[in-house]
C-alpha positions in Angstrom: 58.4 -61.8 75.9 59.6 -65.1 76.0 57.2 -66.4 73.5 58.3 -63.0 70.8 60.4 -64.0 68.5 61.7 -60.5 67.5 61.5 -57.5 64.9 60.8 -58.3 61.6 63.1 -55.8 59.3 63.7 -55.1 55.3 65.7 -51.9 54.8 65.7 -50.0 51.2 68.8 -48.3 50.4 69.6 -45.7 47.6 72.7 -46.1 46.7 73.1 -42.7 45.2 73.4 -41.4 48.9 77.4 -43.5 48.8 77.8 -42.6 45.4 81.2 -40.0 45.5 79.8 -38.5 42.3 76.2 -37.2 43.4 76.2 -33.7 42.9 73.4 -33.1 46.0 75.6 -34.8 48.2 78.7 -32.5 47.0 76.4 -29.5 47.5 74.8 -30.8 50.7 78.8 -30.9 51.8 77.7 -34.9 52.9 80.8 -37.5 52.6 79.4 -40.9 51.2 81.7 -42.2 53.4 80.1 -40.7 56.8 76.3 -41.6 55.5 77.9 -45.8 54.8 79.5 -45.5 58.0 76.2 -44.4 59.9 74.3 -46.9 58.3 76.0 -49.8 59.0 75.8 -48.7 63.1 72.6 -48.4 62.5 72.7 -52.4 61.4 74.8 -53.7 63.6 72.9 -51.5 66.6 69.4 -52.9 65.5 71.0 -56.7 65.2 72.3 -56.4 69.0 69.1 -54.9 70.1 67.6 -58.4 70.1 69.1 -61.9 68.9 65.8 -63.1 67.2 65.6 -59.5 65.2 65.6 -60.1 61.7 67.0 -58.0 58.8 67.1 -58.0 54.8 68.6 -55.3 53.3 68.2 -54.2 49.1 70.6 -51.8 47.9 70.1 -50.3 44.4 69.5 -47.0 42.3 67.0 -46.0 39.2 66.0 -49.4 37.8 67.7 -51.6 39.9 67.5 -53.2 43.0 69.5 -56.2 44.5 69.2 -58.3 47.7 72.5 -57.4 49.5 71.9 -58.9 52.9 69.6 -61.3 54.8 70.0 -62.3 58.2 67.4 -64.8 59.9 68.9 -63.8 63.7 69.9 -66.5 66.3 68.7 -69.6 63.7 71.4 -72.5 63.9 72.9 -71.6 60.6 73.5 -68.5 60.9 76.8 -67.3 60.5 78.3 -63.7 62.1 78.7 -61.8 59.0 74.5 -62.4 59.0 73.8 -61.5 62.5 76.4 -58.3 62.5 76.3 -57.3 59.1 78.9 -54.3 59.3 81.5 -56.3 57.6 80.1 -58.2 54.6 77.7 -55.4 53.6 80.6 -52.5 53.7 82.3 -54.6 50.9 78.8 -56.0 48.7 77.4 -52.1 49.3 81.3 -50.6 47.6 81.1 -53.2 45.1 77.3 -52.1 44.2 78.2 -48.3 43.8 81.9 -49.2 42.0 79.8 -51.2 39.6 77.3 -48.3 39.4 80.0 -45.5 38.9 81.8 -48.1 36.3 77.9 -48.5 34.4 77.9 -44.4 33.8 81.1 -44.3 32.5 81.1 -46.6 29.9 77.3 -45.4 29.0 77.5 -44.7 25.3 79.0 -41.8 23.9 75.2 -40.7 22.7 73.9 -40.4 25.9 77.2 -38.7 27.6 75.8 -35.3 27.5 72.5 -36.4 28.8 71.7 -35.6 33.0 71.9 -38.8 34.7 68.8 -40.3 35.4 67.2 -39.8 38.4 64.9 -41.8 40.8 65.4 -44.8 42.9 63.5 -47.8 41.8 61.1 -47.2 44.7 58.0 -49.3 43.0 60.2 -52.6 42.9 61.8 -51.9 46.2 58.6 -52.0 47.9 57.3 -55.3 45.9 60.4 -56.9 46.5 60.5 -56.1 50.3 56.8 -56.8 50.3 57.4 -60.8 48.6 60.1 -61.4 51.0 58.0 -60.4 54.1 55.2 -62.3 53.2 57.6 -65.4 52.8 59.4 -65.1 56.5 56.2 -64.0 58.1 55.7 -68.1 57.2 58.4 -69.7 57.5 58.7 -69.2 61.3 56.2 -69.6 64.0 55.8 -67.6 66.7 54.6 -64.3 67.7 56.6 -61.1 66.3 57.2 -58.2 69.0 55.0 -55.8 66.6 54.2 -55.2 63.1 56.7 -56.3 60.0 58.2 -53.0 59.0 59.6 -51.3 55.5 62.4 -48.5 56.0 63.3 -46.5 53.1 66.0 -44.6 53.5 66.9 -43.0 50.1 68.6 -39.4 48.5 66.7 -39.1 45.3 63.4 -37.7 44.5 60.7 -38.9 43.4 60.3 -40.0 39.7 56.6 -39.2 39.2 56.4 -42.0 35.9 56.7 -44.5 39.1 53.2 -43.0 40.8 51.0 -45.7 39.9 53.2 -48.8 41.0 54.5 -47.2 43.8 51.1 -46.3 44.9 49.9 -50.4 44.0 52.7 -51.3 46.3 51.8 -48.7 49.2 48.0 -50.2 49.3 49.0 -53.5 49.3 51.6 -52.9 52.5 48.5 -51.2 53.9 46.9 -54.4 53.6 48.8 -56.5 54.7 49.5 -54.8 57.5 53.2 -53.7 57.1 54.7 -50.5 58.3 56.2 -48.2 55.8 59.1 -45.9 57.1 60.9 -43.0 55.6 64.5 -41.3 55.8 64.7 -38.8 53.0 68.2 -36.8 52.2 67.0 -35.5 49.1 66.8 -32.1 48.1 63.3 -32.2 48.7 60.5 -34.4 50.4 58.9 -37.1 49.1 55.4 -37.3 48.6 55.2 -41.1 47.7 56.5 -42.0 51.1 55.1 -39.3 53.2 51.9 -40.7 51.5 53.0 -44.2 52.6 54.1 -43.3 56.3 50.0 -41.9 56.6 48.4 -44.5 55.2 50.5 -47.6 56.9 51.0 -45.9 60.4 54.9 -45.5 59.5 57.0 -42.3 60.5 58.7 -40.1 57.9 61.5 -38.3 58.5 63.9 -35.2 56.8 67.0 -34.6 58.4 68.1 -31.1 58.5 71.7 -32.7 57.4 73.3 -36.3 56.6 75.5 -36.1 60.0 71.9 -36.2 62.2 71.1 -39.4 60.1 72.4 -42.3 62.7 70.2 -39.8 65.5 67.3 -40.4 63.4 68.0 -43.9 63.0 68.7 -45.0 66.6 65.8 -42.6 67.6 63.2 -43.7 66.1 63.6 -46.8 63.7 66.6 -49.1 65.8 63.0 -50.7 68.2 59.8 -52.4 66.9 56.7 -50.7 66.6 55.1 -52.2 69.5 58.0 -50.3 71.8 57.3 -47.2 69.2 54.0 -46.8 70.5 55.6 -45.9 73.8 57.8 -43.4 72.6 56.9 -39.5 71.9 57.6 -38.6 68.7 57.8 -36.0 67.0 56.9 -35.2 63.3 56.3 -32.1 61.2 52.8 -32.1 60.3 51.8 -32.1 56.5 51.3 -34.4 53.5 51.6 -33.8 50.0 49.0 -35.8 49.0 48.8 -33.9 45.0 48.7 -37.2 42.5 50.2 -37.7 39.3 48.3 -37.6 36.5 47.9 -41.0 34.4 48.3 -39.2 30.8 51.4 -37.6 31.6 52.8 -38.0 34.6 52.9 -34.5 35.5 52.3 -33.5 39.5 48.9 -32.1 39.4 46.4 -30.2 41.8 43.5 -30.1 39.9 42.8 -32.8 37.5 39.7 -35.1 36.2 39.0 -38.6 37.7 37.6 -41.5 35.9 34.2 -42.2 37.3 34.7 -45.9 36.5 38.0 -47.0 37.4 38.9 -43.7 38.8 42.2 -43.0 36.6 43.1 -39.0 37.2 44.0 -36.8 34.3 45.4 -33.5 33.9 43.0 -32.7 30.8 39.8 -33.2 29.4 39.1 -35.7 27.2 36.6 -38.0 25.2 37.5 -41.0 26.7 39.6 -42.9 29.6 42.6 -44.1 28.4 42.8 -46.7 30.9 39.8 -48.8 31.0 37.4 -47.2 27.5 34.2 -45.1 29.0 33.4 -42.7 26.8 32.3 -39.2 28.8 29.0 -37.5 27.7 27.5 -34.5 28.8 30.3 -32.1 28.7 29.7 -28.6 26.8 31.9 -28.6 23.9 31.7 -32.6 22.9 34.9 -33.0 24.9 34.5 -34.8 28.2 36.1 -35.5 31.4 35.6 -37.4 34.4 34.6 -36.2 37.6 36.6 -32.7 39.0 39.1 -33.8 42.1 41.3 -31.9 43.4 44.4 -32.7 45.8 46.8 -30.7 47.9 49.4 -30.6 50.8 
């Protein structure tokens, strides 16, 4: 191992999961506190693990997304807030959700009774993760311990208007060879990324509660996936792999598929909105693609 040069690591982080005012957490009984506190263990666990192991981390919610740490390991500039993270990131990740909390107060009075919006801006994440790989994977020589790796740990659910970006990002991960990982806390699971953890050889994970999440963490995401491979693990079986549709977004089953550039639809119609063909032959005048249909 002499000639590895370590893990290669960028961690996604929904912030609504240390947000003091997210009702799912309240309901869940989870302390924001408890869930920042197991995730900066988790950091500091994974940095001692191995000296050359490198780690970015973006922390954001909805439609943003900021760079909050990046730590290069044992490099000669390297200072220790970048090779133990614990300390500088409990203060950047408070001053992300104070800023955050401060954003939806003063939102304007027109949109006070509105639902906060939910989501995490899971589409950038992954591109932004996916640039910032692709840029250390060359800055440094040397052969990495396994595979570069994406772990998403987030507490919102999915925002199906994000289905076609996120799904862009997921193919190009699985082609260039990057493992996509999943921690969900969210009231329910998430079919982007248990569609991402299949396709990219990744794990995806729901803890029954937000105390087992440093378990999960240390378990299964703290060592490299060429060590993973040695390791018996355990997942529920199941995919959702239902789409959404490109018309409306909706969740869909059953839909109609673009022969051409295969866009999927949750009606029938003349044309394809997305790249022109007009559909003949259908009884009635009104057309459709080809029939799919999708499932769990």
């Amino acid at each position: 191992m002499a000639d590895a040069e370590g893990d290669l690591l960028v961690l996604l982080l929904d912030l609504a999961l240390l947000r003091p005012d997210n009702p799912a957490l309240s309901a869940a009984g989870a302390a924001p506190t408890d869930i920042l506190a197991q995730l900066l263990s988790f950091t500091n666990a994974y940095a001692m693990l191995n000296s050359h192991n490198r780690l970015a981390i973006f922390a954001g919610q909805q439609e943003m997304c900021h760079l909050v740490h990046l730590g290069l390991g044992e490099d000669a500039n390297s200072s220790a807030d970048s090779v133990f993270p614990a300390g500088s990131l409990h203060a950047r990740l408070s001053e992300l959700v104070a800023r955050c909390k401060q954003a939806a107060v003063t939102a304007p009075a027109a949109d006070a009774g509105a639902a906060a919006p939910s989501g995490f801006a899971l589409s950038g994440g992954l591109s932004r993760a996916l640039c910032l790989l692709h840029r250390l994977q060359h800055q440094r020589g040397g052969r990495p311990r396994g595979r570069p790796r994406v772990l998403c740990v987030l507490g919102s659910i999915d925002a199906p208007m994000q289905y076609i970006p996120v799904m862009n990002a997921i193919f190009s991960a699985q082609r260039a060879e990057v493992v996509l990982d999943a921690v969900v806390l969210a009231s329910e699971d998430s079919s982007f990324l248990q569609q991402a953890a299949h396709l990219t050889g990744g794990l995806y994970f729901r803890p029954a509660g937000a105390a087992a999440l440093l378990g999960v963490l240390l378990n299964y995401f703290v060592c490299d996936t060429a060590t993973r491979q040695q390791l018996d693990v355990t997942q529920e079986l199941g995919v959702d792999f239902r789409a959404s549709c490109f018309c409306h977004k909706f969740v869909i089953e059953t839909g109609y598929v673009c022969s051409v550039c295969l866009s999927i639809f949750c009606q029938p119609s003349r044309a394809c909105s997305t790249c022109g063909t007009a559909f003949t032959g259908v009884a009635g005048g009104t057309g459709g693609g080809s029939s799919a249909r999708g499932g769990s």
